[in-house]
C-alpha positions in Angstrom: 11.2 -13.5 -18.9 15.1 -14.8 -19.1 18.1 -13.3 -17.7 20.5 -11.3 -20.4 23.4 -12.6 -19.1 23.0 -16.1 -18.3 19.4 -17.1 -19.3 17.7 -18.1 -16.6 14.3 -16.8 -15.1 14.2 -13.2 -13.6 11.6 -12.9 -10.8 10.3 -9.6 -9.7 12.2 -7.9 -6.3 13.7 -4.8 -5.8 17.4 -4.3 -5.5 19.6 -1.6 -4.2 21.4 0.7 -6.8 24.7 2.2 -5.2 26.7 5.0 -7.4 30.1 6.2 -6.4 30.2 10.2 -7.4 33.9 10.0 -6.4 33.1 12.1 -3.7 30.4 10.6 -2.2 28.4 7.2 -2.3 24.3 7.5 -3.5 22.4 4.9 -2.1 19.1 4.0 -3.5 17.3 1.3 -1.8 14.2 -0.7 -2.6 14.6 0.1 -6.6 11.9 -2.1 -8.5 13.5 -4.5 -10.6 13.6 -8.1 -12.5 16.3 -10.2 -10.7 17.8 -13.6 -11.7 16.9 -16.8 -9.9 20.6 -17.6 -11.2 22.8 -14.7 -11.3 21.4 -12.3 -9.3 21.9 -9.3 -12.1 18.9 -7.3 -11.8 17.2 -5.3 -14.8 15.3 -2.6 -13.9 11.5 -2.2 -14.3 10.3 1.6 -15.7 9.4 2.3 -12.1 12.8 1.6 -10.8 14.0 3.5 -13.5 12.3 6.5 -12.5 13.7 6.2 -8.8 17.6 6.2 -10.3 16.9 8.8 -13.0 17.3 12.0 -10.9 20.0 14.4 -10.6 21.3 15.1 -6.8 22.7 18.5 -5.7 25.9 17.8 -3.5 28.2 20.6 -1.9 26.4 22.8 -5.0 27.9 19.9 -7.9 25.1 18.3 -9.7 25.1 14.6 -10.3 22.8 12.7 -13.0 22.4 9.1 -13.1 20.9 6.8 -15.9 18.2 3.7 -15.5 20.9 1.4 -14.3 21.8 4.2 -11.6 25.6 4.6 -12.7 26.5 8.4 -12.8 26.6 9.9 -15.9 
């Protein structure tokens, strides 16, 4: 498997997903992923996906976020 951005070999690892609500920061650690050897950009595997997929409850707001954990 290559890297989309530069090419190079992606390794399995895990990688931390951080998301800025603009009230608060969402930290998910440990997310499954493919990370570049090169680069370091990691793509996330469909278990990684399914630990950024959720939607959080803060101060009664609800927050979703995508596979690549950014808030949608």
């Amino acid at each position: 498997m290559r890297c989309s951005k530069c090419g190079a070999t992606v390794e399995k690892g895990v990688t931390t997903s951080v998301t800025d609500t603009g009230e608060c920061l969402v930290i998910v650690r440990n997310v499954p992923c493919y990370k570049c050897v090169e680069c370091g950009m990691a793509a996330f595997k469909n278990d990684g996906v399914m630990a950024v997929n959720e939607t959080l409850t803060i101060s009664g707001k609800e927050y979703t976020f995508n596979a690549s954990g950014e808030l949608i």
